[in-house]
VOBA-1610 file (N, C-alpha, C; in pm, whole numbers, padded with zeros to 5 digits, always signed):
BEGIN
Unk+00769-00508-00255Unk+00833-00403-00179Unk+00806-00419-00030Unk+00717-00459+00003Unk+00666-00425+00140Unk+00623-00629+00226Unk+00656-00679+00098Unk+00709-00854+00140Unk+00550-00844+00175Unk+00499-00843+00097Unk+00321-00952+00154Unk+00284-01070+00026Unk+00270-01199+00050Unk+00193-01271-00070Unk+00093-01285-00022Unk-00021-01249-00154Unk-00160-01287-00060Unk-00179-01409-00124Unk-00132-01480-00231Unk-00165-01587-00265Unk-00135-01695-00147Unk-00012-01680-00103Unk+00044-01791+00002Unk-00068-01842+00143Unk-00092-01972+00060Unk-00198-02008+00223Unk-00108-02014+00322Unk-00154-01930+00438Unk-00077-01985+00599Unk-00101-02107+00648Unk+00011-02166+00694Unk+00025-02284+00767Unk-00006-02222+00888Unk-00073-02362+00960Unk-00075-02360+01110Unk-00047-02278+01208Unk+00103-02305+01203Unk+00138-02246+01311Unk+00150-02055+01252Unk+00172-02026+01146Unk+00120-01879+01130Unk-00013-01820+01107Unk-00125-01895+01113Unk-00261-01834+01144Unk-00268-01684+01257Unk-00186-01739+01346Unk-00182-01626+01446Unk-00077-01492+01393Unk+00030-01499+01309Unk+00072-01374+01322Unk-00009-01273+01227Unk-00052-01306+01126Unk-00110-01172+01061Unk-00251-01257+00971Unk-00362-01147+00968Unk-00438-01223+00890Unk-00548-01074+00816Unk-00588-01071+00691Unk-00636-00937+00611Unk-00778-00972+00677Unk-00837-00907+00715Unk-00993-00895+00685Unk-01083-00895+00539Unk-01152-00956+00485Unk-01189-00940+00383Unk-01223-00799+00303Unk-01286-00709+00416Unk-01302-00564+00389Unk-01206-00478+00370Unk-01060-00550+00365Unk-00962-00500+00425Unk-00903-00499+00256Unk-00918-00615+00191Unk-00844-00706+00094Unk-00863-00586-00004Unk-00968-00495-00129Unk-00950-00454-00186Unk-00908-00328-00180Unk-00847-00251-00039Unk-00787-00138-00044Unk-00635-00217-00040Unk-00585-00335+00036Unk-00486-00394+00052Unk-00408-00400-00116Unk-00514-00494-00157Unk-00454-00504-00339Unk-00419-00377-00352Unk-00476-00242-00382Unk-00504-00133-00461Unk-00337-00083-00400Unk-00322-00093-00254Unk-00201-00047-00199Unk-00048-00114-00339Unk-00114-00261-00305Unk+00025-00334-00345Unk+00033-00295-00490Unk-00068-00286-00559Unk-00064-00213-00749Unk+00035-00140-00729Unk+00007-00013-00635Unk+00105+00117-00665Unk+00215+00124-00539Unk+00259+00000-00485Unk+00350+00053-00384Unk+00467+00118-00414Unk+00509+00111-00523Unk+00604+00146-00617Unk+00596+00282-00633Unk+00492+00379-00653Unk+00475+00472-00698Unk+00455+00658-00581Unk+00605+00586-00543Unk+00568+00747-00447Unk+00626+00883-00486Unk+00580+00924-00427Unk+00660+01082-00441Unk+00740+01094-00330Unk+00868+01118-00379Unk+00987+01150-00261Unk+01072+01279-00295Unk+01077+01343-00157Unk+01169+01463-00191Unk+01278+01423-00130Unk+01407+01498-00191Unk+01575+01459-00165Unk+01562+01597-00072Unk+01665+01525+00055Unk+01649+01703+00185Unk+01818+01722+00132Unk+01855+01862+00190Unk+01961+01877+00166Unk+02078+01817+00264Unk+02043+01740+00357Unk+02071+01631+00425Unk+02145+01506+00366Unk+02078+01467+00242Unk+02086+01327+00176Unk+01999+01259+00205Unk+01912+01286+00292Unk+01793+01185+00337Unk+01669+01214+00248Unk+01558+01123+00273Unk+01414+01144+00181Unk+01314+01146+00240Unk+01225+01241+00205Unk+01091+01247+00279Unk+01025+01224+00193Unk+00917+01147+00216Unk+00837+01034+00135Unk+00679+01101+00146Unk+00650+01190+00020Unk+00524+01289+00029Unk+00417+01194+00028Unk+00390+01075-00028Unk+00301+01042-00054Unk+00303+00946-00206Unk+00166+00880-00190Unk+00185+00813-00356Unk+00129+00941-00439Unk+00138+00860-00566Unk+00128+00902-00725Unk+00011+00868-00764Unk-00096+00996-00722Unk-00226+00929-00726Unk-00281+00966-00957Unk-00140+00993-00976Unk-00204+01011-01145Unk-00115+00888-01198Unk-00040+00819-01102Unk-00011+00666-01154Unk-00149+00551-01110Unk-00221+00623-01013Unk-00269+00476-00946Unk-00385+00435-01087Unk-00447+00577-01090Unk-00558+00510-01211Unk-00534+00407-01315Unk-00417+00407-01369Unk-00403+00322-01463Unk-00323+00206-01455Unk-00287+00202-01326Unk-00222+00075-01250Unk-00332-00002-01210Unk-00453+00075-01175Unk-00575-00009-01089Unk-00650-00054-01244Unk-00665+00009-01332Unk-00708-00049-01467Unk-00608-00167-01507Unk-00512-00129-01502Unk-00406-00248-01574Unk-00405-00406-01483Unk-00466-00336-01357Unk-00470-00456-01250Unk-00595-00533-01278Unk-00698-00469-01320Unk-00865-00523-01316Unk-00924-00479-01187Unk-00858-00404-01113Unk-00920-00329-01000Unk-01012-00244-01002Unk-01165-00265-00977Unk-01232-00124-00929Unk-01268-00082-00751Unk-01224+00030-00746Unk-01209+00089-00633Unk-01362+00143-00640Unk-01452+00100-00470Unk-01509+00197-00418Unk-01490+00334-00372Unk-01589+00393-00330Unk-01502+00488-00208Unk-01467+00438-00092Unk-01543+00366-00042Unk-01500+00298+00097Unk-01299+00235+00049Unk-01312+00156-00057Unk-01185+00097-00061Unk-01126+00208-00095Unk-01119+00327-00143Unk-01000+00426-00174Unk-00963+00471-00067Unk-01071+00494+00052Unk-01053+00572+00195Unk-00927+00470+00240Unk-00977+00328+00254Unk-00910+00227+00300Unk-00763+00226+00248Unk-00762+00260+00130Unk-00593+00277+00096Unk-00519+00387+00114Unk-00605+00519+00126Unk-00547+00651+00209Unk-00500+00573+00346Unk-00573+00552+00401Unk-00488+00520+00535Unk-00450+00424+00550Unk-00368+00317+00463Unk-00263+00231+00444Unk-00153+00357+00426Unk-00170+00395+00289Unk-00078+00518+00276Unk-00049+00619+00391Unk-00088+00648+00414Unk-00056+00744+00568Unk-00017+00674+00653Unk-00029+00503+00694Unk+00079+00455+00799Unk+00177+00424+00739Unk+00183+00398+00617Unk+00334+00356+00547Unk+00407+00465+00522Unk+00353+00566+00495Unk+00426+00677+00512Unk+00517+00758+00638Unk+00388+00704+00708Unk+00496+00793+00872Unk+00571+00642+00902Unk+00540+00523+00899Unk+00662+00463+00878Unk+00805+00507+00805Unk+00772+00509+00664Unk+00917+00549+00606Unk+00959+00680+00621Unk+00896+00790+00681Unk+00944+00928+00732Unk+01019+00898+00895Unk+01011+00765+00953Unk+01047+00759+01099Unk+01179+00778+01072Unk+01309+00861+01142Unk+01417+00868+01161Unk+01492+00793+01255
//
C-alpha cells in the first residue's frame, strides 16, 4: 500500500534517498502488517476521513506475522500512524 520493500538491497546511487534506522525497523514492520487495516468514515461530501487503524485487527496480524511488539515499538508505530494519517486527511 504505501510502496516500501524492505527486503530490496539499495543500490548505490539510492543509499542517499531513504534509509530505516534499525530502532526504527520493528515499529516500521508492525506499521506494514496492518497498513491495510483502517478505520474510515464516509463525509456527506463523498470524501473520507481516515480515523485511524484497527487496533483489534493489529493483535492478530502481529501474531500471524511472528511480531512481538515492545512498548517502545508500539509508541513507534502510533506515530507512523499519526503521520500517515494527517497525510491521508490532507485535502
Amino acid at each position: 500500500m504505501f510502496g516500501l520493500r524492505l527486503n530490496t538491497a539499495a543500490s548505490a546511487k539510492d543509499q542517499d534517498k531513504a534509509a530505516i534506522w534499525g530502532c526504527n525497523r520493528p515499529a516500521l514492520l508492525a506499521f506494514l502488517a496492518i497498513q491495510t487495516q483502517w478505520r474510515v468514515l464516509a463525509q456527506a461530501d463523498g470524501s473520507r476521513f481516515w480515523v485511524g487503524l484497527d487496533y483489534a485487527a493489529a493483535e492478530p496480524a502481529f501474531r500471524l506475522e511472528g511480531l512481538t511488539l515492545t512498548p517502545t515499538d508500539w509508541v513507534g508505530l502510533r506515530i507512523i500512524e499519526d503521520a500517515a494519517r494527517t497525510a491521508l486527511n490532507e485535502r
